[in-house]
N, C-alpha and C positions, 0 to 999 in steps of 0.2 A: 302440232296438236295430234294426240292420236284419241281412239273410238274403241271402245268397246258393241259389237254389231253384234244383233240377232234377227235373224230373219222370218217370213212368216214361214217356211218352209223347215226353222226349227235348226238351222245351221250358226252357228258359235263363231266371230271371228273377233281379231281385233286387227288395227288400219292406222294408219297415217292417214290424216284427214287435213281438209285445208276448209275455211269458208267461205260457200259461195251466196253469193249476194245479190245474184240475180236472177235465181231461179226457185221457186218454190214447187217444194214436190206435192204432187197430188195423192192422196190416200195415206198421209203419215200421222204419228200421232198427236190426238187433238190438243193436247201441251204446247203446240208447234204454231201459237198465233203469230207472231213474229218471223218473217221470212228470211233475215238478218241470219236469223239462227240456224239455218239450215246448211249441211258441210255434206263435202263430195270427198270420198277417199281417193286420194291421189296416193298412195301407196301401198304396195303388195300385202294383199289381205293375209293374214294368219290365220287356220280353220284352226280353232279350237277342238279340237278331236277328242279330247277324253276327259272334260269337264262336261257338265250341266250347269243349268241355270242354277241350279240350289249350291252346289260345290260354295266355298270361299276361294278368291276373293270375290265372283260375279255376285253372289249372293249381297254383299256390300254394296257393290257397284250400282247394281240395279236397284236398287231405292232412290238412286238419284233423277232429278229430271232426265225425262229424254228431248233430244232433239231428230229434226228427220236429218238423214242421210241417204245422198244417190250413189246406186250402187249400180254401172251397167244400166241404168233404163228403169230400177226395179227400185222400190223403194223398202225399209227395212221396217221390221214392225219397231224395236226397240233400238234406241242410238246411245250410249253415253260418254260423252267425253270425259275423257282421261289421260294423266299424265303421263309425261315419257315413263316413271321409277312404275306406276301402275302397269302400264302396257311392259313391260318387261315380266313382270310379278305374274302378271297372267299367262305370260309362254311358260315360264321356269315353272309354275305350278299345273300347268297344260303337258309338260315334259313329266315332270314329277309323278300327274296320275297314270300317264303312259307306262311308266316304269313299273308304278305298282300294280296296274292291272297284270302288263305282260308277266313278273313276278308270280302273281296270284295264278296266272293261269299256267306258268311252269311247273308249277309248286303242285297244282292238281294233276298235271299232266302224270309229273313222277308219282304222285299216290297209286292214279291209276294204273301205269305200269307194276308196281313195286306188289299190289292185290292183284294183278293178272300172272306175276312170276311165283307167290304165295301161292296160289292156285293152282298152277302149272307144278311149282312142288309137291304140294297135298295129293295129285295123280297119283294111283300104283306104279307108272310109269311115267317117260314122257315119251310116246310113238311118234314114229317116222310119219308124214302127209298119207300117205296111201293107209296105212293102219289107222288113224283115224277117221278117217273117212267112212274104213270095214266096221269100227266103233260103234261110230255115230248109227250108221245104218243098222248094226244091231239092237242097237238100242231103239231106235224107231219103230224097229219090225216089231219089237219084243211089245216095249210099251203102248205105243201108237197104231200096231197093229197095220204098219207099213201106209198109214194116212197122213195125217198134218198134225201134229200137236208139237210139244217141249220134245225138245232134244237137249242135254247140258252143252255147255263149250267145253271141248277138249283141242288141249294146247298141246299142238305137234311138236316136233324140236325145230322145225324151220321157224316158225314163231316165238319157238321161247330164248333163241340164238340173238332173232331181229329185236325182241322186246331188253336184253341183256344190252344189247350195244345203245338203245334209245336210254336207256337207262345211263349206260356210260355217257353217252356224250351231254345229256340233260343235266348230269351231277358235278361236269366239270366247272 
């Protein structure tokens, strides 16, 4: 048998579960009259890491009764039993969102870069670290009157070299 597990702490698993029949857990949920029902994961729990409760399939899942489950000493808030082809379905789609966030955050990464080298273009130049630096400060003195306010970013060539290769190997 395996589980589909949430705990009060908000953490997503699923489990190899077996049941145990002689121990009833204390503070599970109150669906849980029958102590019969109650299962111990007896095998290595799977964090669900890049699902939520709303995702598909949990979102299905969890409409179903829950039962309690021991976990460690600790009991979970929500339990549901489920099939071995289920408990598969929820790694594969647990993997899946993994993909598409890391994806989605590549994908912003290079934007970012690609408006920081736009930028670095659009400069009159692109100056050495030490000349931007004289820049920046002139500009300070000028507008800021040598205080604290806005300064622009100005893209030296040591950064717009580094941001070129981040670019390269992010596009491979």
């Amino acid at each position: 048998m395996y589980a589909y597990i949430e705990e009060f702490a908000g953490n997503l698993y699923a489990a190899k579960i077996e049941q145990d029949t002689d121990y009833r857990p204390v503070g599970v949920p109150a669906d849980l009259n029958d102590p019969s029902r109650a299962m111990r994961v007896v095998g290595k729990r799977t964090r669900l890491s890049s699902l939520s409760w709303q995702d598909e399939p949990i979102g299905t899942i969890r409409k179903r009764n829950t039962v309690g489950v021991i976990t460690k000493m600790t009991e979970s808030h929500i339990c549901v039993e489920i099939t071995e082809d289920e408990y598969r379905a929820l790694i594969a789609a647990d993997e899946a969102a993994w993909r598409a966030k890391r994806d989605k955050k590549r994908q912003g990464e290079i934007a970012g870069i690609k408006e920081m080298i736009a930028k670095a273009e659009a400069q009159e130049s692109i100056p050495t670290p030490a000349e931007a630096v004289k820049m920046r400060r002139k500009y300070n003195n000028l507008y800021n009157e040598g205080g604290y306010g806005y300064v622009p970013q100005i893209i030296d060539s040591v950064k717009y070299v580094e941001l070129k290769d981040r670019l390269a190997a992010l596009e491979k």
